[in-house]
C-alpha positions in Angstrom: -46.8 64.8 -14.0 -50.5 65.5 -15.7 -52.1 66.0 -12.8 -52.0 68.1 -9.5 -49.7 66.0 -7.1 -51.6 64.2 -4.6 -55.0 63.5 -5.9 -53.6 60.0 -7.1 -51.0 59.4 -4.4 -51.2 55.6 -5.0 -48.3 54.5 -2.2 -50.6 53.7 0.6 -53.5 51.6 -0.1 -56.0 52.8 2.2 -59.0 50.3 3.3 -61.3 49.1 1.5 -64.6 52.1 1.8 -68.3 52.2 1.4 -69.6 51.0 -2.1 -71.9 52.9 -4.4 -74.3 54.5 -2.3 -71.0 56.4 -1.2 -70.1 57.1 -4.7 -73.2 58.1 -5.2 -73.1 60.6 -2.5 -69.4 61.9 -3.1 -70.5 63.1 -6.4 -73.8 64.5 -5.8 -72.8 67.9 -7.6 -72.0 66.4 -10.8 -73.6 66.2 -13.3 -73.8 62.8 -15.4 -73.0 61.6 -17.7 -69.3 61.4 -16.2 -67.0 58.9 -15.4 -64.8 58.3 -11.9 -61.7 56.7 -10.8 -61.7 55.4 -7.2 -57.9 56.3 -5.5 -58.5 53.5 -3.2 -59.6 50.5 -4.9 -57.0 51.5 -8.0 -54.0 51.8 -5.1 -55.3 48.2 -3.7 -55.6 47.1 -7.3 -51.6 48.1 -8.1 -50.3 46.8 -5.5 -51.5 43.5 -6.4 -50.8 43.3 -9.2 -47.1 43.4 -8.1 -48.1 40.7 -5.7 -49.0 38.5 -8.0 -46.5 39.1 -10.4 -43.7 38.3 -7.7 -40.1 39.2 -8.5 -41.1 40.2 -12.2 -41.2 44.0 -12.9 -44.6 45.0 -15.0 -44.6 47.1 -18.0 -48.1 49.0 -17.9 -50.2 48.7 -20.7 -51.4 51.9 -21.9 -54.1 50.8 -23.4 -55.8 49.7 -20.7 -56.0 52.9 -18.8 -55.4 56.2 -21.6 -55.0 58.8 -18.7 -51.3 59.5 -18.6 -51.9 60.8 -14.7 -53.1 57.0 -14.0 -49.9 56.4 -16.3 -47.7 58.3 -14.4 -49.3 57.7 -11.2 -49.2 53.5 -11.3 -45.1 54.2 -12.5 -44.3 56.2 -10.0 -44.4 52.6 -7.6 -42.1 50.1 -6.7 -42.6 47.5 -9.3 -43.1 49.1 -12.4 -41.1 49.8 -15.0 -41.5 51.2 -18.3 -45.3 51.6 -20.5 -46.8 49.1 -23.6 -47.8 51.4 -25.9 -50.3 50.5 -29.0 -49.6 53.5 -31.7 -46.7 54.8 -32.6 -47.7 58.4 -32.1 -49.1 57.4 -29.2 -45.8 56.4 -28.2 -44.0 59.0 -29.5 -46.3 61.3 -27.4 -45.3 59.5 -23.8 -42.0 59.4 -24.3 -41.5 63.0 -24.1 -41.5 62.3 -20.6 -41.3 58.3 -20.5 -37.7 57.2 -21.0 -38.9 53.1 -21.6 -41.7 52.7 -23.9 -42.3 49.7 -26.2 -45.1 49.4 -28.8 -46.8 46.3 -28.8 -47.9 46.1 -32.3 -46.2 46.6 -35.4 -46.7 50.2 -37.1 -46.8 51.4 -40.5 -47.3 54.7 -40.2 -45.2 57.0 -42.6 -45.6 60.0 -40.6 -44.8 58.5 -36.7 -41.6 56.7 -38.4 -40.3 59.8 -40.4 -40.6 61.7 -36.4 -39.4 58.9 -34.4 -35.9 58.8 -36.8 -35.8 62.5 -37.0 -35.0 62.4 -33.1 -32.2 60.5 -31.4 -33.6 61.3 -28.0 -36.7 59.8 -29.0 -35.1 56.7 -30.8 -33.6 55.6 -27.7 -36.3 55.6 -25.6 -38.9 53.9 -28.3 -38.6 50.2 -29.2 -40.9 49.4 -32.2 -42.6 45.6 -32.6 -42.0 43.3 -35.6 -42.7 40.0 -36.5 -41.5 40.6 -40.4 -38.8 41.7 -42.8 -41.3 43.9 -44.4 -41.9 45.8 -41.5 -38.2 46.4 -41.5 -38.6 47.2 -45.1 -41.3 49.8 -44.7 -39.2 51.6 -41.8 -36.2 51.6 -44.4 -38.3 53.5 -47.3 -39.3 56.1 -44.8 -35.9 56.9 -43.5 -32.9 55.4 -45.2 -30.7 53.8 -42.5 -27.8 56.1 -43.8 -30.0 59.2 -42.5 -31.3 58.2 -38.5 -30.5 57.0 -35.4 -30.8 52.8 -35.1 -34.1 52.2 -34.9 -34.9 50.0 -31.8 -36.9 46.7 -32.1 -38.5 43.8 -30.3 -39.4 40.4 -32.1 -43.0 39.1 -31.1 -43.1 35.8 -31.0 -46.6 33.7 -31.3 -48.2 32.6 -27.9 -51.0 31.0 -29.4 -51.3 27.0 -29.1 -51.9 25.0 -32.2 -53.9 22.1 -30.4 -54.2 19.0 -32.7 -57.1 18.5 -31.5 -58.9 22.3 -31.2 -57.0 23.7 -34.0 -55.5 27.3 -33.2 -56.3 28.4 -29.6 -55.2 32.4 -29.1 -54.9 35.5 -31.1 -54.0 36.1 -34.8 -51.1 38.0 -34.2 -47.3 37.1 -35.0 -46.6 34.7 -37.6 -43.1 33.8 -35.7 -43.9 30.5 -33.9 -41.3 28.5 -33.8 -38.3 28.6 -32.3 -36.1 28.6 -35.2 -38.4 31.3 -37.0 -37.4 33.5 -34.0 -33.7 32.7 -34.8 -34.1 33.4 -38.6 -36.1 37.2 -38.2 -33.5 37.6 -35.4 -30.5 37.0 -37.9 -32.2 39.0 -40.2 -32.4 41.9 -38.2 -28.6 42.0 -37.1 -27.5 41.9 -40.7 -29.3 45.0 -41.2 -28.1 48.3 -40.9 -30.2 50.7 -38.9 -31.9 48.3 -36.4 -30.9 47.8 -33.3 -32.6 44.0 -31.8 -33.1 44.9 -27.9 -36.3 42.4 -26.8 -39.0 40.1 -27.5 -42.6 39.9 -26.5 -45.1 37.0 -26.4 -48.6 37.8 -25.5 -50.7 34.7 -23.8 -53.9 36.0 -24.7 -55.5 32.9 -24.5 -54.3 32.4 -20.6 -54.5 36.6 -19.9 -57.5 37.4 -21.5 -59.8 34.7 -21.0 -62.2 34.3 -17.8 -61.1 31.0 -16.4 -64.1 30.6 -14.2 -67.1 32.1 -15.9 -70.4 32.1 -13.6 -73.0 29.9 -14.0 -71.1 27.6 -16.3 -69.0 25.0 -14.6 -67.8 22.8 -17.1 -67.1 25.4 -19.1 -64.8 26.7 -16.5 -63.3 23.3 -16.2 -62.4 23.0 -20.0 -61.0 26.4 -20.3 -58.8 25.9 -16.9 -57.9 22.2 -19.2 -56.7 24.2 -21.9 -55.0 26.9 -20.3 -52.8 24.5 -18.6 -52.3 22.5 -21.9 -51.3 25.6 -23.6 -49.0 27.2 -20.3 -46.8 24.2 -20.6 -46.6 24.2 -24.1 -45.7 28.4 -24.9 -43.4 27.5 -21.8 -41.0 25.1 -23.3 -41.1 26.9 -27.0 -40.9 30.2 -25.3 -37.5 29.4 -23.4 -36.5 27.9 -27.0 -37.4 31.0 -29.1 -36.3 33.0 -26.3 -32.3 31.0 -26.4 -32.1 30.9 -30.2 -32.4 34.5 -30.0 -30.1 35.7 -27.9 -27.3 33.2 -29.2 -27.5 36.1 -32.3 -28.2 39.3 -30.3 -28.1 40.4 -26.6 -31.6 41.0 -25.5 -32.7 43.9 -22.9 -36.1 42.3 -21.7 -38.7 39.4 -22.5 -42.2 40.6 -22.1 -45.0 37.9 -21.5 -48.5 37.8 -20.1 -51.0 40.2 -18.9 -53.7 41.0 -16.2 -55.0 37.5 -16.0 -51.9 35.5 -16.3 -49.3 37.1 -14.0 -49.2 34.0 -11.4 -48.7 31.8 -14.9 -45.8 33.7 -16.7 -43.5 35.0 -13.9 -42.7 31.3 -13.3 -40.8 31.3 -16.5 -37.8 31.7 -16.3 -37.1 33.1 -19.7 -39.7 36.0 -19.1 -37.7 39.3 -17.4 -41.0 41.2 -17.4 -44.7 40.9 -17.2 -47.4 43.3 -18.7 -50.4 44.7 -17.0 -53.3 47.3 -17.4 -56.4 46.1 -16.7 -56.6 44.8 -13.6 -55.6 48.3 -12.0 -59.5 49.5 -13.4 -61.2 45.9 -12.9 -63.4 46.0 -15.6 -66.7 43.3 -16.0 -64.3 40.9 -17.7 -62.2 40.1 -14.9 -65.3 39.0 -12.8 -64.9 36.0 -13.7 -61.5 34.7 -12.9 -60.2 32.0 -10.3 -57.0 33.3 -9.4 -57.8 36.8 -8.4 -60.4 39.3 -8.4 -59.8 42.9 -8.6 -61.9 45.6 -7.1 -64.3 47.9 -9.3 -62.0 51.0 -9.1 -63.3 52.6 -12.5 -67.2 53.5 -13.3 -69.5 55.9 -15.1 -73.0 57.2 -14.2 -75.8 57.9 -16.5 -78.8 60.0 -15.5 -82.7 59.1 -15.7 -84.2 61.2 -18.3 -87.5 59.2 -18.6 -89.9 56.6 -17.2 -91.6 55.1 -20.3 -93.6 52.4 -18.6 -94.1 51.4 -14.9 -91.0 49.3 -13.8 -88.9 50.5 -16.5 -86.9 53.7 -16.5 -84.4 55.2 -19.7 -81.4 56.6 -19.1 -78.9 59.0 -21.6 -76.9 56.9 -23.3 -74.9 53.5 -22.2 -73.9 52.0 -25.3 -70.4 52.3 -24.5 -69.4 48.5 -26.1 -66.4 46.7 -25.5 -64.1 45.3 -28.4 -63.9 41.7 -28.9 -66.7 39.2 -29.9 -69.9 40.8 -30.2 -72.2 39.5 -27.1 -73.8 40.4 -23.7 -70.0 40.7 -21.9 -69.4 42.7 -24.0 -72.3 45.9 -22.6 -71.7 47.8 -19.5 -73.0 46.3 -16.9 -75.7 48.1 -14.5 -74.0 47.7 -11.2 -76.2 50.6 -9.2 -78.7 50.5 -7.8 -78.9 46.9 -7.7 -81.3 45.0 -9.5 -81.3 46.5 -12.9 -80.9 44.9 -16.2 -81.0 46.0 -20.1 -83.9 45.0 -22.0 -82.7 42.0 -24.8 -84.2 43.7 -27.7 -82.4 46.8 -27.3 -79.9 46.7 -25.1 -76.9 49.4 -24.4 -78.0 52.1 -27.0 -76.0 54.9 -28.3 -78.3 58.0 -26.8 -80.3 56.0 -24.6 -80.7 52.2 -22.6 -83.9 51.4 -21.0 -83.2 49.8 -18.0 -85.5 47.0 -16.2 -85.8 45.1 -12.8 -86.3 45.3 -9.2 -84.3 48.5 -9.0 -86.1 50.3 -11.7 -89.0 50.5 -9.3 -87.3 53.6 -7.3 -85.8 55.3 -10.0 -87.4 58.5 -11.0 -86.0 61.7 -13.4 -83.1 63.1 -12.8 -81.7 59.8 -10.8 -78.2 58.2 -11.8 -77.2 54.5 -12.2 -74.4 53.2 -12.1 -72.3 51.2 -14.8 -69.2 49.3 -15.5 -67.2 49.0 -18.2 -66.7 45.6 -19.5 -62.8 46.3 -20.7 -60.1 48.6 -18.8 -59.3 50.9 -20.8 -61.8 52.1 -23.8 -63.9 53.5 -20.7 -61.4 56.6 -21.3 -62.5 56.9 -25.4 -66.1 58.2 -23.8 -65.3 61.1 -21.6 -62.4 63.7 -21.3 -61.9 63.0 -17.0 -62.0 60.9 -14.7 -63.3 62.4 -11.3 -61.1 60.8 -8.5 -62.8 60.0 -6.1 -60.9 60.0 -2.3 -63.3 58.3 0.1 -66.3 60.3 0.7 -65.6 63.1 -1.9 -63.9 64.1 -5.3 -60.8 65.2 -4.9 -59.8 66.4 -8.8 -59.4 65.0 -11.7 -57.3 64.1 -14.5 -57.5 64.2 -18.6 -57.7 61.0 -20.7 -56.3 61.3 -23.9 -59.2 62.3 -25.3 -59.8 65.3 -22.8 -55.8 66.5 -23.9 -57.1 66.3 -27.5 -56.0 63.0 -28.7 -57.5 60.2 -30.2 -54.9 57.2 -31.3 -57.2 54.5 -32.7 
């Protein structure tokens, strides 16, 4: 374990407690800018996510939380089982203590491959991503398969839909599609020496990641929840397809599918043995707006008021903090406390300072903190080396991202 036993004790949900003026008063001594992990709201947030994923165990995406406390923590409950890792050193690096960790994206990295064959311990608990014989052929002129362990590996098969009408609706990830693509890299791989074909994976990004029920916008909502259907019952049938023409040529050990937003959606299929999850255990801005679930807020960061530039508008240190994805306004950290603050549009979150506008500028003076939240889980961990937890009405610890243990993956 990374952190002192206790302080994230996630296997009674406590009730649901005060809201930021609380927070604001549990970490009076701080000193922002800082970051804080509520035990309560991530304990409610874990356990339902199990609820919602039913009888289907959850792999935990590490990318959506890079502490490996939270890690720990969140696997130490019924439900879980194994991590979703997103570099192979970064994989590498969890394993030492993780005995089930898959990467979710193919690697390429000389280095990672040359350690991961160099250890059989490591090997077996590691299960690299492909979607290509040349990823097999890059892991082959690292380490010959003659001189390491068999190397481990999960097909990822394409969730996306290809609408006729809308054209490609999903992610630009795994050129496998088709069933019998899945068939033909699956063959591929068996005939090779040195690879060992345990699993596939099949990431609904466009169900998962996508607010079905964005506010203010109605039809929108109405057209995405359209599609989303559409495209369920289509990655369905091809999944179950893919899923059977594969293990007709190799005995698979799991079937990953879905995400935070989708768990309801993909633990009805049958050919899924897993689900993956991350997010929703922080509830970031992005999962405001969805109509099967909300989580709670259980992740945050405060900036302080270092000036007042202009009567009804105040500055604080920093706040650019951006989100990956498409560039736009969901993508900022949302002011959250006190309430009625927004960014000015022509200059928004800025790296070393955000002027902040509204009702609740008005009682904001030097030295003050507001409140933000991250639009996306896990990147709120890139920005600070802890997370204070934060147990009711005081800070009980804390615990290292990766960056505060010195590590910085992508």
């Amino acid at each position: 374990m990374s952190e002192p036993a206790g302080i994230l004790d996630l296997s009674r949900p406590a009730p649901r407690e005060a809201g930021w003026a609380a927070l604001t008063a549990a970490t009076a001594e701080l000193d922002p800018p800082f970051a804080v992990l509520d035990r309560g709201a991530l304990a409610r947030n874990a356990h339902d996510l199990v609820r919602r994923a039913g009888h289907r165990p959850i792999r935990l995406a590490t990318k959506s939380v890079r502490a490996r406390g939270v890690i720990d923590a969140v696997l130490a409950l019924e439900g879980y089982r194994g991590v979703l890792a997103f570099t192979l050193t970064e994989a590498l690096w969890l394993a030492e203590t993780i005995d089930d960790v898959v990467l979710g994206y193919p690697s390429v990295d000389r280095a990672a491959l040359a350690a991961l064959a160099a250890d059989e311990r490591l090997a077996a608990r590691v299960t690299l991503m492909v979607d290509a014989v040349e990823q097999l052929d890059t892991i082959d002129a690292v380490v010959p398969p003659e001189r390491r362990p068999a190397i481990r590996v999960a097909i990822e098969l394409d969730a996306s839909w290809r609408s006729p009408l809308l054209g490609h609706i999903g992610t630009r990830r795994s050129p496998v599609h088709a069933p019998a693509e899945a068939a033909a890299l699956a063959a591929a791989i068996v005939r090779r020496p040195g690879f060992r074909l345990v699993g596939m994976m099949a990431y609904e990004a466009q169900i998962a990641g996508i607010q079905d029920a964005p506010a203010g916008r109605p039809v929108a909502g109405a057209v995405l929840r359209a599609i989303q259907r559409r495209s369920a019952a289509e990655l369905r049938e091809r999944r179950a397809a893919a899923v059977a023409a594969v293990r007709a040529v190799a005995e698979l050990e799991f079937v990953n599918g879905g995400g935070t937003g989708s768990l309801e959606l993909t633990r009805e299929d049958e050919s899924v043995t897993e689900v993956a999850a991350g997010s929703g255990l922080f509830g970031p801005t992005l999962f405001d707006g969805y109509s099967r679930f909300r989580p709670e807020p259980a992740a945050a960061f405060a900036l302080p008021v270092v000036r007042v530039p202009a009567p009804g508008i105040v500055t604080v240190l920093g706040g650019g903090w951006i989100a990956s994805g498409p560039t736009g306004p969901d993508r900022a950290p949302s002011p959250v406390w006190p309430e009625g603050l927004r960014m000015l549009p022509r200059e928004g979150a800025g790296e070393v300072q955000t002027p902040l506008t509204g009702p609740g500028a008005r009682g904001l003076r030097v030295g003050d903190r507001v409140w933000f939240r991250h639009a996306k889980a896990g990147e709120l961990s890139e920005h600070v080396a802890e997370l204070h937890v934060v147990d009711g009405d005081r800070v009980v610890g804390a615990v290292p991202t990766y960056r505060g243990e010195g590590k910085a993956f992508l």
